[in-house]
C-alpha positions, 0 to 999 in steps of 0.5 A: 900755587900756580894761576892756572891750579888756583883757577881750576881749584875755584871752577870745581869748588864753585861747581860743588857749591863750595868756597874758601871762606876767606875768599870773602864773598858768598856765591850769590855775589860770585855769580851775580856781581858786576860793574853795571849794580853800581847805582849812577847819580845816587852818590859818588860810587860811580866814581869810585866804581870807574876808578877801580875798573880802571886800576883793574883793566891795567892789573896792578897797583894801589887804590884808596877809596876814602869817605863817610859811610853809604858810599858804595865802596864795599860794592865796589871792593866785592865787584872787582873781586868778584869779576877777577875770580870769575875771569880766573885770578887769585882774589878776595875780600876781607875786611882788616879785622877778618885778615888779621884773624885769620893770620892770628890763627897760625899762633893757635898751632902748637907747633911750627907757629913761625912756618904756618904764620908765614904760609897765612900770611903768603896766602894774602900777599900773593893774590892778583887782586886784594880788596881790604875794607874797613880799614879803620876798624881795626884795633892798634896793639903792637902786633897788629900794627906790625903784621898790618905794616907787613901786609901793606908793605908786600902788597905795595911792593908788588904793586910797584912791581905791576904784580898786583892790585890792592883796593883798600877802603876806609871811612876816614875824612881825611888821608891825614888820619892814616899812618905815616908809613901807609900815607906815603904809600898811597900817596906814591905817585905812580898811583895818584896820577892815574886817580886812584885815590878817590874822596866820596863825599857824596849822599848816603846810598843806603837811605834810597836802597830798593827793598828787595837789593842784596848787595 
């Protein structure tokens, strides 16, 4: 589906108060989401938030935010998801568990399995802008691990390609606990001299939250 359909599919559909769930965000955050929510001097989510404008003024590639948890890096993921589909590009956010769910549903047709298997798995790796969180919490059976690898493969190959952005987000420590083919993937430097491997090694942000925050 061309940009411009996808665009004005998403313009009716958030005039009638509908969205396609796997858009991943509800229409409170589509309306109100923006780079300045980001909370400065709380932790290092400004970092975060930088790095990832950045990566998404240029259109393309591959971004890890990395870190302990209250770290703002699924406000993050949601706000650079948000802007892109108000500014008319194919986005979304998901965590992996969601994506994998969703792709695990063309083995619940009865027939053409392979066809709608490759159709939900088209719908994830031509989107401009792909915001995956939770990372790690993901179960490794051999199906996952192999429908994960031919997600992030699509995904980096375009981002090699400067098609597209992807921005993943994981509690990991260190990049040592990712695999060896999603490690080498990330550490590319056509994405790590420009920054966009990000540590946050700040303070939990969720223990200074006002009482009446939504995001």
């Amino acid at each position: 589906r061309c940009p411009r359909a996808w665009a004005l599919e998403y313009a009716r559909s958030l005039q009638a108060g509908e969205i396609d769930p796997r858009v991943g965000l509800t229409l409170d955050e589509l309306r109100h989401l923006s780079w300045d929510l980001v909370k400065r001097g709380v932790n290092q989510a400004d970092r975060a938030c930088e790095v990832t404008q950045r990566a998404y003024r240029s259109h393309y590639g591959m971004v890890f935010l990395y870190g302990g948890f209250g770290q703002g890096k699924s406000l993050v993921l949601k706000i650079a998801v948000a802007t892109a589909l108000n500014e008319g590009r194919r986005a979304a956010y998901a965590n992996l568990a969601g994506m994998l769910d969703d792709i695990r549903i063309a083995y619940d047709e009865r027939e053409n399995k392979m066809t709608e298997l490759v159709r939900r798995m088209e719908w994830w790796t031509a989107l401009d802008v792909l915001a995956i969180d939770e990372l790690d919490k993901v179960g490794q059976t051999d199906w996952a691990r192999e429908r994960i690898f031919q997600l992030l493969d699509a995904r980096y190959q375009r981002a090699v390609r400067q098609e597209a952005l992807t921005i993943i987000a994981a509690n990991h420590q260190s990049l040592d606990e990712l695999s060896g083919y999603l490690k080498s993937r990330i550490e590319d430097n056509r994405f790590t001299a420009n920054g966009y491997v990000v540590h946050l090694k700040g303070a939990d942000g969720r223990k200074s939250m006002p009482k009446n925050w939504k995001y």
